[in-house]
C-alpha positions in Angstrom: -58.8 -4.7 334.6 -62.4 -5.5 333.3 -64.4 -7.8 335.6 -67.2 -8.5 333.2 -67.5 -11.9 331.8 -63.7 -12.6 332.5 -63.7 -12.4 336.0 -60.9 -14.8 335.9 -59.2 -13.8 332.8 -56.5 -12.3 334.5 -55.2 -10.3 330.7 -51.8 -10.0 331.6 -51.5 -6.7 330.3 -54.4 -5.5 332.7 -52.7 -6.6 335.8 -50.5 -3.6 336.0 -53.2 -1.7 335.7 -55.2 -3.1 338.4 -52.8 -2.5 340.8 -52.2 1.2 340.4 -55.9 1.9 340.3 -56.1 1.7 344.1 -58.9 4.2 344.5 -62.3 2.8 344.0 -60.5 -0.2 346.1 -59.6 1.6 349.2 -62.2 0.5 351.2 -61.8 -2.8 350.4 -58.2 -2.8 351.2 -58.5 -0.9 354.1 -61.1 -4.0 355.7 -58.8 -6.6 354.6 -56.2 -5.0 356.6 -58.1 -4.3 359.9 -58.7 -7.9 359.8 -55.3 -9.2 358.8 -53.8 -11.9 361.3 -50.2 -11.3 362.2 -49.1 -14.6 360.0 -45.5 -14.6 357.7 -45.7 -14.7 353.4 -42.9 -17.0 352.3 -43.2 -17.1 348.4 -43.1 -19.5 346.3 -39.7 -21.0 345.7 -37.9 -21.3 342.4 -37.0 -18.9 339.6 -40.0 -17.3 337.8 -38.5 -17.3 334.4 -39.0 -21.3 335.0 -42.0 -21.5 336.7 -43.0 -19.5 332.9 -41.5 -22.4 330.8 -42.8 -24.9 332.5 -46.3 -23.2 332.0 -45.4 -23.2 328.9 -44.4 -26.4 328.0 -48.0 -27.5 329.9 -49.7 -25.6 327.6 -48.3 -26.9 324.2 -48.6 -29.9 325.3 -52.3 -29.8 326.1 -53.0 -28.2 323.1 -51.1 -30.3 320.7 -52.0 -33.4 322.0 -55.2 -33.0 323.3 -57.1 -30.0 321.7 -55.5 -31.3 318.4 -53.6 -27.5 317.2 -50.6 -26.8 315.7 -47.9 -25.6 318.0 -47.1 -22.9 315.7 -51.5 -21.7 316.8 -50.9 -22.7 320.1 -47.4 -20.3 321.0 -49.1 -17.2 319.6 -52.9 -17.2 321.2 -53.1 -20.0 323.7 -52.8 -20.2 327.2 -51.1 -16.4 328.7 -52.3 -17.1 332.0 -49.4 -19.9 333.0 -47.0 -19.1 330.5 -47.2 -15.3 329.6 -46.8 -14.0 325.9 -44.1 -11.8 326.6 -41.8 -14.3 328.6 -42.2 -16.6 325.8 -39.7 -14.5 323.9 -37.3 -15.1 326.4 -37.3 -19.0 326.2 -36.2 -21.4 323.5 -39.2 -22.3 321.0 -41.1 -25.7 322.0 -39.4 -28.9 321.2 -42.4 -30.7 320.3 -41.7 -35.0 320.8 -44.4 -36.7 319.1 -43.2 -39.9 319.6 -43.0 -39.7 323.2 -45.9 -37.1 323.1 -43.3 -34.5 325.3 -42.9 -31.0 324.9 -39.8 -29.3 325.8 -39.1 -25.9 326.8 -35.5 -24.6 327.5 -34.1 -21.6 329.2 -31.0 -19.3 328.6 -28.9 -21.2 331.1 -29.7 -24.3 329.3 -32.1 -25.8 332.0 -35.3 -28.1 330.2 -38.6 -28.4 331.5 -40.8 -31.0 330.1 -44.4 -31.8 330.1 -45.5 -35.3 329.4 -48.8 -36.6 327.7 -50.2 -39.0 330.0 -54.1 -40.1 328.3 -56.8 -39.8 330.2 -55.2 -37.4 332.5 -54.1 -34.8 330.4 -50.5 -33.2 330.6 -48.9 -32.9 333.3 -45.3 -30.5 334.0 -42.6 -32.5 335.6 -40.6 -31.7 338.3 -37.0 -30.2 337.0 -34.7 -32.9 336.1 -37.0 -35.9 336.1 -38.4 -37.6 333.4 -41.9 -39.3 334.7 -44.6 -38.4 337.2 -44.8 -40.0 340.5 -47.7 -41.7 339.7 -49.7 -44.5 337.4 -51.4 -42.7 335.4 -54.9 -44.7 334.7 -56.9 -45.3 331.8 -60.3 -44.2 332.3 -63.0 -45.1 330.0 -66.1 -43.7 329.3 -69.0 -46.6 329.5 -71.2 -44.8 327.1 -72.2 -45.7 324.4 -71.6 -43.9 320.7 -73.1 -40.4 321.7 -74.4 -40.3 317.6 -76.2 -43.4 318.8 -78.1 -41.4 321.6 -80.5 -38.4 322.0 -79.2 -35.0 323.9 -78.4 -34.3 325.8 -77.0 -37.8 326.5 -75.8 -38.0 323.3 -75.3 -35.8 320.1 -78.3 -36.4 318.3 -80.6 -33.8 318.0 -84.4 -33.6 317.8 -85.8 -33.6 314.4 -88.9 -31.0 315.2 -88.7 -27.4 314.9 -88.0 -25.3 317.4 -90.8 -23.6 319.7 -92.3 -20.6 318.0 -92.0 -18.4 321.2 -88.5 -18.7 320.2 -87.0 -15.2 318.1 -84.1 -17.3 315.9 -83.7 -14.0 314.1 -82.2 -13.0 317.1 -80.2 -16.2 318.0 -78.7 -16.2 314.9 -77.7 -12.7 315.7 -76.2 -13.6 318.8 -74.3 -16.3 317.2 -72.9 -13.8 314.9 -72.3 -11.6 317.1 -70.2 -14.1 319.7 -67.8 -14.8 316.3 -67.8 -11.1 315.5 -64.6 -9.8 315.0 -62.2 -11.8 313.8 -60.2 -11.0 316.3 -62.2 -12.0 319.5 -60.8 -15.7 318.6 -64.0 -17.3 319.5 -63.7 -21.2 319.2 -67.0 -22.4 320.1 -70.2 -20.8 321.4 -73.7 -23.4 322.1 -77.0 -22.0 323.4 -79.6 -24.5 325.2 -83.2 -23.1 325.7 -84.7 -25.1 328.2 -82.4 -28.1 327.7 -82.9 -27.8 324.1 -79.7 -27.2 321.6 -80.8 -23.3 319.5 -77.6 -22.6 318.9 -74.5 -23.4 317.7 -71.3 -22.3 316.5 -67.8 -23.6 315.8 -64.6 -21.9 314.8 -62.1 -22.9 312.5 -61.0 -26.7 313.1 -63.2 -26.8 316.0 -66.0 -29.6 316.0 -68.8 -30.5 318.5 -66.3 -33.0 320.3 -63.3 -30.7 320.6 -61.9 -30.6 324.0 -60.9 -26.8 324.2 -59.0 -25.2 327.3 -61.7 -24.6 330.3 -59.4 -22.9 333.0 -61.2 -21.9 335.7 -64.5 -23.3 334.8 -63.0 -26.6 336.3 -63.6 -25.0 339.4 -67.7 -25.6 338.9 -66.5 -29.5 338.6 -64.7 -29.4 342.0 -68.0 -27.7 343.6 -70.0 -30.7 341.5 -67.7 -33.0 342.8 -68.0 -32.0 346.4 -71.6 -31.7 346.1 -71.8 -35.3 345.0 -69.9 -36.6 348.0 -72.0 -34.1 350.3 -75.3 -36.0 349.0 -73.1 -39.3 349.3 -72.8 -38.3 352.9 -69.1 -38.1 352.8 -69.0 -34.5 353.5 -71.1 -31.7 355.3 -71.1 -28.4 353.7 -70.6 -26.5 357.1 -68.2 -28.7 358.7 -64.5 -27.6 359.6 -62.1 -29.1 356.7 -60.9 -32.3 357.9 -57.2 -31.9 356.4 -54.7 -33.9 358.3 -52.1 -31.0 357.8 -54.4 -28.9 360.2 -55.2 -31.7 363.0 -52.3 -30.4 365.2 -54.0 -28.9 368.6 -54.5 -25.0 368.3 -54.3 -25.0 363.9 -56.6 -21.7 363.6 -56.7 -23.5 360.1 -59.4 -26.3 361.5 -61.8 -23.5 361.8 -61.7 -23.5 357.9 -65.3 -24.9 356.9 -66.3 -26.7 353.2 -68.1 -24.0 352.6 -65.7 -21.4 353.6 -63.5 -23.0 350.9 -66.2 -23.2 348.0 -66.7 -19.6 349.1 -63.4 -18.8 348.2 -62.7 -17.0 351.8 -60.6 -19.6 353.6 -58.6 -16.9 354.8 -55.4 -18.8 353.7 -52.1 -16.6 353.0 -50.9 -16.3 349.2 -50.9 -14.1 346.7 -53.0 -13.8 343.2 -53.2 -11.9 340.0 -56.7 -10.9 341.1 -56.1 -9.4 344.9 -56.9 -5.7 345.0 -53.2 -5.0 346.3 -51.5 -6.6 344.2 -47.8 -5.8 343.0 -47.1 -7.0 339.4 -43.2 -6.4 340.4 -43.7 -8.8 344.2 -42.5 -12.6 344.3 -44.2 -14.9 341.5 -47.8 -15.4 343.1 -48.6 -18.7 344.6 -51.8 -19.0 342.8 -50.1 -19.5 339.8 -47.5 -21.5 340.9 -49.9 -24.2 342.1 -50.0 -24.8 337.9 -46.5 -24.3 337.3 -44.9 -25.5 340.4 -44.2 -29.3 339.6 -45.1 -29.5 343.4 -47.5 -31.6 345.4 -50.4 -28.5 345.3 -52.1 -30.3 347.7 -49.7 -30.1 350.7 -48.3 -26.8 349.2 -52.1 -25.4 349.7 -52.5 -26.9 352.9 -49.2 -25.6 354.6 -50.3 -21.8 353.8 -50.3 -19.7 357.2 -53.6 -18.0 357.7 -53.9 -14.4 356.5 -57.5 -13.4 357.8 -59.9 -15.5 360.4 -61.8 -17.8 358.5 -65.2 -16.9 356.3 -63.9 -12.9 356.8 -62.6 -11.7 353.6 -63.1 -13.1 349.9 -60.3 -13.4 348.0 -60.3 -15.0 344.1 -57.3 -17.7 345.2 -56.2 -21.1 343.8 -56.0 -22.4 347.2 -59.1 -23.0 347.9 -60.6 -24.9 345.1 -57.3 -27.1 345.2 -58.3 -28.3 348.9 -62.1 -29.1 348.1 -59.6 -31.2 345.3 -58.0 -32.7 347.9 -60.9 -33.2 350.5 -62.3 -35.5 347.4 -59.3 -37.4 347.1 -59.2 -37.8 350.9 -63.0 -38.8 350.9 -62.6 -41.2 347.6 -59.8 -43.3 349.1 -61.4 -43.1 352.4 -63.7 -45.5 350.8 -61.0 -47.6 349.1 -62.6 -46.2 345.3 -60.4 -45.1 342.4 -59.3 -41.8 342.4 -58.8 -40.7 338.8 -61.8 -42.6 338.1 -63.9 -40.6 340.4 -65.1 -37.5 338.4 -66.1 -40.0 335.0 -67.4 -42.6 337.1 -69.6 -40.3 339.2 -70.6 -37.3 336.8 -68.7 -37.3 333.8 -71.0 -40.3 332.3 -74.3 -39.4 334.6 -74.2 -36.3 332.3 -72.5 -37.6 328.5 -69.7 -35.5 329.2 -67.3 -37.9 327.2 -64.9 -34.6 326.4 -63.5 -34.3 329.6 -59.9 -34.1 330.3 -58.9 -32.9 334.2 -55.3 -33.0 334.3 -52.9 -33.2 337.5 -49.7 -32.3 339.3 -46.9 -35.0 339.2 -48.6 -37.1 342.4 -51.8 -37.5 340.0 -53.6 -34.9 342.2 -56.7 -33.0 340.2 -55.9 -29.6 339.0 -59.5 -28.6 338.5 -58.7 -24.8 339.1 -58.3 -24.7 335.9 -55.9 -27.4 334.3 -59.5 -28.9 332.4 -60.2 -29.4 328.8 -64.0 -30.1 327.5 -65.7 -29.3 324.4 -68.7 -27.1 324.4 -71.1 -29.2 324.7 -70.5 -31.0 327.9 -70.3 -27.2 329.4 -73.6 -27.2 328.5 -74.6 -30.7 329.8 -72.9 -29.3 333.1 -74.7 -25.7 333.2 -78.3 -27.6 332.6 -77.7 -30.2 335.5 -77.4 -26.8 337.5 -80.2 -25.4 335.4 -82.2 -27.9 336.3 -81.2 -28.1 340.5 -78.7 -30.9 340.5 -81.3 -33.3 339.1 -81.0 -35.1 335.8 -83.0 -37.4 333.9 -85.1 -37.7 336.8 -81.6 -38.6 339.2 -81.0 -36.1 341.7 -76.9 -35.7 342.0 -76.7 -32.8 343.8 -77.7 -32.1 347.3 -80.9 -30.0 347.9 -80.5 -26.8 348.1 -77.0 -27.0 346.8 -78.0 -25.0 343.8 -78.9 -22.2 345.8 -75.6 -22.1 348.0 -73.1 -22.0 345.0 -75.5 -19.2 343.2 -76.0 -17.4 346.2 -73.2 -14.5 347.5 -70.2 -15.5 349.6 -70.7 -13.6 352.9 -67.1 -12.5 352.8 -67.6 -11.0 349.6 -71.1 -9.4 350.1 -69.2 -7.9 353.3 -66.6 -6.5 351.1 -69.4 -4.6 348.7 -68.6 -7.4 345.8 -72.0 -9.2 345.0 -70.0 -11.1 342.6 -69.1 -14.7 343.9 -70.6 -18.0 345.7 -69.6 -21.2 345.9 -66.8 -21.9 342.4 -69.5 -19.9 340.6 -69.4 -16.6 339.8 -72.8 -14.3 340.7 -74.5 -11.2 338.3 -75.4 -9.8 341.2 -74.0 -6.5 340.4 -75.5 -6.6 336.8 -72.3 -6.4 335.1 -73.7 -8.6 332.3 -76.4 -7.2 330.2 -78.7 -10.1 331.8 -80.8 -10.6 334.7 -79.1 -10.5 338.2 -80.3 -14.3 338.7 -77.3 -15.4 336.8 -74.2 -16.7 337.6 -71.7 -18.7 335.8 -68.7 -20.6 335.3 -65.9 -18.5 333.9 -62.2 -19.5 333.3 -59.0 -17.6 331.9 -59.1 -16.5 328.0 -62.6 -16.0 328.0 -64.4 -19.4 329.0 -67.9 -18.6 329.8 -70.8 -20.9 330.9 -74.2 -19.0 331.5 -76.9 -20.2 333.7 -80.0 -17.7 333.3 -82.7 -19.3 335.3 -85.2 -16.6 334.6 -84.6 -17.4 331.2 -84.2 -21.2 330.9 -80.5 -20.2 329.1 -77.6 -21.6 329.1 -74.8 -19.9 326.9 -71.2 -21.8 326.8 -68.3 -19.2 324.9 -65.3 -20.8 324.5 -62.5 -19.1 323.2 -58.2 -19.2 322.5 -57.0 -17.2 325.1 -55.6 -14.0 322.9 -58.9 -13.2 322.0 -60.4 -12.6 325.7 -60.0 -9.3 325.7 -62.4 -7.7 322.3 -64.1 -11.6 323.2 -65.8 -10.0 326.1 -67.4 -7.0 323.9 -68.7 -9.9 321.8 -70.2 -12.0 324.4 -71.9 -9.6 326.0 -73.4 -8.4 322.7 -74.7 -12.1 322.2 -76.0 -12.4 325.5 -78.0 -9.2 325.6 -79.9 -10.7 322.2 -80.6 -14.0 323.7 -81.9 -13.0 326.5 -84.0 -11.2 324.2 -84.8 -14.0 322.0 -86.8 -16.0 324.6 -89.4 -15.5 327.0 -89.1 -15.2 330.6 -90.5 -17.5 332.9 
């Protein structure tokens, strides 16, 4: 399975691959067990077949009703990672309710699974047999004004001047060719800022400037935003044990669990993912995807994982610990008797003009910003300049000092497994995978969701694609991002 620009990706037909290509791996497996506590795996309950329709049903209903495609689009290129394309075949087709903005899925034995349009938070999959979530879901507004009434990056109007004549367009506009190029790579949007500046830009077919597209794991950068924002706030200390009420019982080896082991993705917490080096296609559906499909409360389901290796030891790419951070905001939010589900728009959505947003949740209206996040193009690129720029924007700093630096810098766990590749919900060039300089890192989410931070470089590059085309996507994007790194000067 190709790391690359997919690092999260997860192409389903890779993943058998990946696990009988143990040899370059070995070492890494062989530390992870050394260190490997003596703690029981109990999978996740439920049959996988219906874990697979109710991804499914998540899916066409995001992308009907949000995204805007046709189901008939949507149930041949979107959205593999929750609902794969080859279980589909095994399901009844989506019954698409307009009226009640509901998509059904049913299986052979006749059981449905529905997922409900809810507004401002997105889909969400209901638990089996029940026919509402057990929450209110909330309007949230944005307060901005028309963005074609404002400048960017606060708005969509664009500067009149030309651009800088340092700048090689020849060459952007052959990156921008080459990110659409083939066909087949399925690329849906691709935008290029030069030092906050818009030089390129790209839709595909029934795709606009304003189109929320699916993000998957990119949402994982907005939890780290999120937490950094409460950090600054003072809520938070990025090296303090997680303060998680499920862990507060005397002796929990969990309390040793720091933020920042979390953001570092080495908690340490048992489960298994699509991405671990060991695993077994054929084992018991992985928890990291049932925290999607699950129609569970993922908080408490992440919480009550048993520790697999001491805490801040071993880096493992696992949905548990972005959905914690998730739920350390919520704990830290109410703390404070503010709004939940107003939070994220209230606090960065509208600091930034992100008005695309859409974070959806499980049925107890917890965020599933692992990668259940919908945004157009453009506010990836508001997002990648705030980081661009060190957490400060339009003169606001709302990000912690030296913030930045700890999400682009390498986990210790993972720099101690010989994979320079991941920090803090970002992922880190440091291996030089990317035809780009080793100072970047990046956001990067299933299907081929890219967002590019090149300091040296003053870049940021957001790829967003439907997720069939991930696979000759990632030929293309690196292609475009070896020209536009060309195309403009270093610092």
């Amino acid at each position: 399975m190709m790391r690359g620009v997919f690092p999260a990706a997860l192409l389903i037909a890779a993943t058998p691959a990946l696990a009988q290509e143990p040899g370059p791996r070995s070492p890494l497996i062989a530390r992870a067990k050394a260190l490997e506590l003596s703690t029981p795996y109990v999978p996740p309950p439920g049959d996988p077949l219906e874990h697979h329709a109710a991804g499914f049903a998540k899916i066409m209903c995001s992308a009907v009703f949000i995204t805007g495609l046709s189901p008939e689009f949507a149930a041949e290129n979107l959205g593999f990672f929750t609902a794969p394309y080859e279980e589909r075949a095994k399901l009844g087709k989506p019954v698409i309710d307009r009226a009640r903005k509901a998509v059904y899925v049913t299986l052979p034995d006749g059981v449905t699974r529905t997922a409900l349009f809810l507004g401002d938070q997105g889909c969400v999959t209901l638990p089996r047999g029940q026919q509402a979530p057990r929450f209110r879901p909330k309007r949230v507004a944005s307060r901005l004004p028309d963005p074609a009434t404002q400048p960017w990056p606060m708005g969509d109007v664009l500067p009149p001047g030309p651009l800088a004549p340092e700048l090689d367009t020849v060459k952007v506009r052959q990156a921008m060719d080459a990110a659409f190029a083939p066909a087949e790579a399925l690329t849906a949007a691709c935008v290029v800022t030069w030092k906050g500046r818009i030089v390129g830009e790209r839709y595909g077919e029934g795709i606009t400037a304003r189109t929320p597209l699916e993000s998957w794991s990119m949402g994982k950068s907005i939890t780290a935003t999120l937490m950094g924002i409460l950090i600054r706030q003072g809520a938070y200390d990025l090296w303090q044990p997680a303060p998680l009420p499920e862990w507060r019982h005397r002796g929990d080896p969990r309390a040793k669990i720091r933020i920042a082991d979390l953001l570092n993705m080495s908690s340490g917490l048992r489960i298994r993912a699509p991405q671990d080096p060991d695993y077994d296609p054929s084992g018991p559906y992985p928890d990291h995807v049932y925290l999607y499909t699950g129609a569970v409360n993922a908080f408490h389901y992440a919480a009550t994982r048993p520790l697999q290796w001491p805490p801040g030891t071993v880096g493992r790419y696992r949905n548990t610990d972005p959905v914690l951070v998730n739920y350390l905001i919520r704990l830290a939010v109410e703390k404070r008797g503010a709004d939940y589900l107003s939070f994220p728009r209230r606090a960065l959505f509208d600091k930034l003009g992100m008005r695309s947003v859409v974070i959806e949740t499980d049925p107890y209206g917890d965020f599933l910003t692992q990668g259940y996040d919908f945004a157009a193009a453009r506010d990836w690129a508001r997002l990648g300049n705030l980081y661009l720029q060190d957490g400060v924007w339009n003169g606001e700093r709302i990000l912690p000092e030296g913030f930045v630096r700890f999400v682009s810098t390498v986990a210790p766990a993972w720099a101690a497994d010989g994979r320079p590749i991941y920090g803090g919900f970002f992922w880190i060039n440091g291996d030089g995978d990317l035809p780009i300089p080793r100072d970047a890192y990046f956001m990067a989410g299933a299907g081929g969701q890219l967002t590019v931070i090149i300091p040296s470089h003053d870049l940021v590059v957001v790829r967003q694609g439907h997720y069939r085309g991930a696979g000759v996507g990632n030929e293309s994007v690196k292609k475009a991002l070896a020209l536009l790194v060309a195309a403009v000067p270093a610092r």
